[in-house]
C-alpha positions, 0 to 999 in steps of 0.5 A: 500500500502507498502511503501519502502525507498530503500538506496544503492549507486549504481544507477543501482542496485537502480533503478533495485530493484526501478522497481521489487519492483513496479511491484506489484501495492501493493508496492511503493518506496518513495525514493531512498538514496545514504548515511546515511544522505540523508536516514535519510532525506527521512524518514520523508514524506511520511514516508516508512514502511520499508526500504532495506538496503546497509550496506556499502554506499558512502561517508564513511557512513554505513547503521547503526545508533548510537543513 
């Protein structure tokens, strides 16, 4: 089963793409994230095997990392 972590601060979109991604029974969404730190907590358990995106998210922060 793919795993995917959705991270965008729009609630609709959120759930609409949370809905045709498990349309498919091989895919599940482990979570739903609205900035960078809430994604940053919802990669620890059960950790996704990949993650879509926004780039520009609530509360200033962005989807990208600095390490």
């Amino acid at each position: 089963m793919l795993k995917i972590l959705i991270v965008e601060d729009e609630p609709l979109l959120a759930a609409t793409v949370k809905h045709l991604i498990e349309l498919d029974p091989c895919r599940h969404v482990t979570g739903i994230a609205d900035d960078l730190a809430s994604a940053l907590r919802s990669v620890a358990e059960p950790r996704p095997h990949l993650a879509l995106v926004h780039l520009q998210l609530a509360r200033a922060s962005t989807g990208y990392r600095r390490p």
